[in-house]
C-alpha positions as CSV (number, residue, x, y, z in Angstrom):
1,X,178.6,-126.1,64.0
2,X,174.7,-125.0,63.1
3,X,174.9,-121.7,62.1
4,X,171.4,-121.7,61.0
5,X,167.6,-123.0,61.9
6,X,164.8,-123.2,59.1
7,X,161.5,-123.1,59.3
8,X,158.5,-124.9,57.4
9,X,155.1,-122.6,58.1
10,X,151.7,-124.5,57.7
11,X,151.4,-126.6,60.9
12,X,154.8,-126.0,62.2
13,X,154.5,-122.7,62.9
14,X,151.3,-121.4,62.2
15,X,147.5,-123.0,61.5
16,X,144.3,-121.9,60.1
17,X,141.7,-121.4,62.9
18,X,139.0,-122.7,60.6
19,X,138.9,-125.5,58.3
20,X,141.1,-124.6,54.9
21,X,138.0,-125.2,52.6
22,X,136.3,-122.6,54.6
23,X,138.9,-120.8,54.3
24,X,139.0,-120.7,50.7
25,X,135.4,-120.6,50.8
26,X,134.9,-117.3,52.5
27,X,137.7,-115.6,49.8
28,X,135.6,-116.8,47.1
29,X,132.6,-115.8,48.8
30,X,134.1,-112.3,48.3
31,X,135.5,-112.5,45.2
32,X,132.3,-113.3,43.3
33,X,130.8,-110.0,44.5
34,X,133.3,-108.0,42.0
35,X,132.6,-110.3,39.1
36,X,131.3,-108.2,35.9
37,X,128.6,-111.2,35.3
38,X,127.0,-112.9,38.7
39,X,128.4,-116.1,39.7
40,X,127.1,-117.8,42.4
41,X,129.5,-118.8,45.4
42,X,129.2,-122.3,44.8
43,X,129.8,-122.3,41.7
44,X,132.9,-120.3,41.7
45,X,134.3,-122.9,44.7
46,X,133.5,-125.9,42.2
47,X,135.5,-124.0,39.6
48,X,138.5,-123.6,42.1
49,X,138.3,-127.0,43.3
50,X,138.4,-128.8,39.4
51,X,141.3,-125.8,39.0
52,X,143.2,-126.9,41.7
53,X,143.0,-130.6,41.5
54,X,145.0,-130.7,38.1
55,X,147.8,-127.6,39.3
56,X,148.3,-130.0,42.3
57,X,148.9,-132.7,40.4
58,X,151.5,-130.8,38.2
59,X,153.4,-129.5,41.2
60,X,153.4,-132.1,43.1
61,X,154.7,-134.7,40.6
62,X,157.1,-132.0,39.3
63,X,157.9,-129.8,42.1
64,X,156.9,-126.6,40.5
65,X,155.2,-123.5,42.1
66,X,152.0,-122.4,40.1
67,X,151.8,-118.8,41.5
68,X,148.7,-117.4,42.5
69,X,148.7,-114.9,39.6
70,X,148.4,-117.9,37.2
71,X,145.9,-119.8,38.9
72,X,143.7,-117.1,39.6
73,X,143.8,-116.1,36.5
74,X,142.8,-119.1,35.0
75,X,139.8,-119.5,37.9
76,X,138.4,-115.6,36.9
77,X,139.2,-116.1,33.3
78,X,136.7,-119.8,33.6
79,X,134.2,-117.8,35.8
80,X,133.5,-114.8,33.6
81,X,134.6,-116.6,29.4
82,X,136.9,-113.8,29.3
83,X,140.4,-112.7,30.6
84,X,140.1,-110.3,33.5
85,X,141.2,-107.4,33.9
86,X,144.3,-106.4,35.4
87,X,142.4,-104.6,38.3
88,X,140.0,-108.2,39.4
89,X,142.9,-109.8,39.0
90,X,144.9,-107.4,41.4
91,X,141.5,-107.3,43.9
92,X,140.8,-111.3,44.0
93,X,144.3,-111.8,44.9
94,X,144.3,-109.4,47.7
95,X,141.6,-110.7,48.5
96,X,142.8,-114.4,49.1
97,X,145.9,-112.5,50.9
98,X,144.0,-110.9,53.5
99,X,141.8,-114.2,53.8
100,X,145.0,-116.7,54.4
101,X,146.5,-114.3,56.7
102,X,143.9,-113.3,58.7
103,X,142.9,-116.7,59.7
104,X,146.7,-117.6,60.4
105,X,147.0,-118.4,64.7
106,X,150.9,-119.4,65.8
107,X,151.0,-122.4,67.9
108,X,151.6,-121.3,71.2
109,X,155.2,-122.5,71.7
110,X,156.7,-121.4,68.7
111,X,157.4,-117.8,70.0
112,X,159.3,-118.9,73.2
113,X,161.0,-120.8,71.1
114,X,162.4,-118.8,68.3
115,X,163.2,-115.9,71.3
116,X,165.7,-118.8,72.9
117,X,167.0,-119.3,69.2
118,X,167.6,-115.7,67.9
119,X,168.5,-115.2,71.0
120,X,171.5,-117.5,71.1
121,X,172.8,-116.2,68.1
122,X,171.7,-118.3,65.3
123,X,170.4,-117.2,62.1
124,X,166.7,-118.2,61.4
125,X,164.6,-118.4,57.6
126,X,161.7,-119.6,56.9
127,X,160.7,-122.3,53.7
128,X,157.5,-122.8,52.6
129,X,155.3,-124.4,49.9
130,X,153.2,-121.5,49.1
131,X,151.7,-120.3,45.9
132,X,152.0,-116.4,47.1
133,X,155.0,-115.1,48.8
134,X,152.7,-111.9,49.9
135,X,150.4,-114.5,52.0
136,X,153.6,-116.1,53.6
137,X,155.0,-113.1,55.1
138,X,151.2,-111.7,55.6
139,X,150.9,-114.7,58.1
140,X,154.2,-113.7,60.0
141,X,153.4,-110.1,59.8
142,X,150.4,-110.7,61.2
143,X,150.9,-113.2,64.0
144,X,154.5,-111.4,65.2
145,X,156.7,-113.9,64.0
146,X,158.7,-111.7,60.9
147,X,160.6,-110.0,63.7
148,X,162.5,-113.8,64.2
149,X,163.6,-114.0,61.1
150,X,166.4,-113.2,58.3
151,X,165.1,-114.9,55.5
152,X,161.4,-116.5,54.1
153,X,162.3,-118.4,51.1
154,X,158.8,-119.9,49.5
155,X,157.8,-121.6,46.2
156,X,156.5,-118.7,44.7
157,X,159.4,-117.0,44.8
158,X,161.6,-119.5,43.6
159,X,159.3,-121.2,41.7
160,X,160.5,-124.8,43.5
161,X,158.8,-126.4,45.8
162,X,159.6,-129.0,48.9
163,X,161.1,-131.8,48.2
164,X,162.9,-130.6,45.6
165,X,166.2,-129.5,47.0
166,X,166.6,-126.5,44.5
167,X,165.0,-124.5,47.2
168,X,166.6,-126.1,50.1
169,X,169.8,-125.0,48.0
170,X,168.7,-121.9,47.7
171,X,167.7,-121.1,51.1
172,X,171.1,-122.1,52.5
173,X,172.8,-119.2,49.5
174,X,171.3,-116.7,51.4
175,X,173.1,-116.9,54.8
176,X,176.2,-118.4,52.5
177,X,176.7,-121.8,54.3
178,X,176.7,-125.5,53.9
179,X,173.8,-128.1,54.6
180,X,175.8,-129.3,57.4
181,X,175.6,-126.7,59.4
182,X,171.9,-125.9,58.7
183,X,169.0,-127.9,60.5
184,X,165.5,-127.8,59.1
185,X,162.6,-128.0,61.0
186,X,158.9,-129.1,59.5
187,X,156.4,-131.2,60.3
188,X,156.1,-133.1,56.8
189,X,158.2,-136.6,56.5
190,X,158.1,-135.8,52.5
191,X,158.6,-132.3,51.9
192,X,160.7,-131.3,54.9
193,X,162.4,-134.1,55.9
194,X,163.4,-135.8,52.8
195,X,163.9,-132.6,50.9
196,X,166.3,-131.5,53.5
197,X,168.2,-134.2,54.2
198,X,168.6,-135.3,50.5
199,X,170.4,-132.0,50.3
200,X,172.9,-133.4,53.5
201,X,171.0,-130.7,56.2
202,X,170.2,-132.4,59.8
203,X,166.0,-132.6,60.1
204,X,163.8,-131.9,62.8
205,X,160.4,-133.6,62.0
206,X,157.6,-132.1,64.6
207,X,154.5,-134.2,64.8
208,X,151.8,-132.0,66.2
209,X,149.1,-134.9,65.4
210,X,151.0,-137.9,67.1
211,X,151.6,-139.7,63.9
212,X,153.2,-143.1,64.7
213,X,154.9,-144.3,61.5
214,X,158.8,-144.4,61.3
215,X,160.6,-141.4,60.2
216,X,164.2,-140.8,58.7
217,X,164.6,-137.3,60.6
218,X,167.5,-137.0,63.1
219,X,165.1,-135.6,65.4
220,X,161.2,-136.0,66.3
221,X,159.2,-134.4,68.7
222,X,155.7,-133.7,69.3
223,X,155.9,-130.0,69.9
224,X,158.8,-127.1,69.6
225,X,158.0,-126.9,73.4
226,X,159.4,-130.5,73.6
227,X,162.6,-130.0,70.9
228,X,163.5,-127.0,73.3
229,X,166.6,-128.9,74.7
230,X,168.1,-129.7,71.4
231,X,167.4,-126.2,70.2
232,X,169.1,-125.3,73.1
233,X,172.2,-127.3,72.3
234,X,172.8,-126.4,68.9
């Protein structure tokens, strides 16, 4: 018997409504106007960009979180040739907070779908691959979803990140039950379906885009509209 249904966030439930660069760009746009020496925009996103390309690399080959502390740390402390203080260290991350969250839109069928869920009875979390746990619940806070659920389990909290079943295990210790009789639901063949299901939880793969290439989840749809049947019979 499923007793409980997770969540990934980016693209499953949620999406940026501009372009993620521009995104990124328009936090950074920000943050250089409290910078003790000027730093041009540009040159700050060039910083971010070298910064990020190498902390990728090292969580995705290892599966480790690089919280957003560390990361902007290391992008103010390269900006300005000097640690920053505690305060634009505080302000910038806020700063990239508000940014992510307020450019966060749910897809238009995930409400009606986690009411018919919650409202049958089963238990609903959230994992994500995110390098702030603020901005993850930010997002739900801020599009109406946190009311849904019990749980949001993200890298930055545990420090592990999808496909790495260390969270997967993790997620399932807070309700207290066993993979089978979780499903997981995500839009990423890699992280959420192959994360989940090396753990032994049933997958849910939704492919918003219309990708064609085979998958190993139990379940694909193109929509949470379209897996509305199966969520029903769980």
């Amino acid at each position: 018997m499923i007793k409980a249904v997770f969540f990934d966030l980016g693209e499953t439930l949620v999406t940026q409504n501009i372009e993620d660069n521009m995104v990124t760009k328009k936090a950074l746009n920000e943050i250089a106007k409290l910078l003790p020496r000027p730093t041009p925009p540009g040159d700050l996103f060039k910083i971010y960009q070298r910064g990020y390309k190498v902390n990728h690399a090292l969580r995705s080959r290892h599966h480790v979180e690089i919280p957003v502390h560390n990361w902007m740390r290391q992008l103010l402390r390269r900006a300005i040739g000097e640690d920053p203080e505690e305060s634009l260290l505080e302000k910038a991350i806020s700063i990239i907070v508000d940014s992510r969250s307020s450019n966060a839109v749910a897809f238009k069928d995930v409400t009606p779908a986690l009411e018919k869920l919650s409202q049958g009875g089963k238990k609903l979390a959230v994992i994500s691959n995110v390098s702030s746990h603020e901005v993850a619940v930010e997002i739900l806070r801020r599009v109406e979803l946190m009311r849904f659920f019990d749980h949001v389990v993200t890298s930055a909290q545990t420090g592990i990140r999808k496909p790495d079943p260390g969270i997967f295990l993790y997620a399932l210790m807070q309700f207290g039950i066993r993979p089978r009789e979780a499903v997981h639901v995500g839009d990423s063949e890699e992280h959420d379906v192959m994360g989940a299901k090396s753990v032994g939880m049933k997958t849910v793969l939704v492919s918003r885009r219309g990708h064609s290439e085979a998958s190993l989840a139990d379940y694909r749809f193109r929509s949470l509209a379209e897996a509305g049947n199966l969520f029903e019979s769980l």
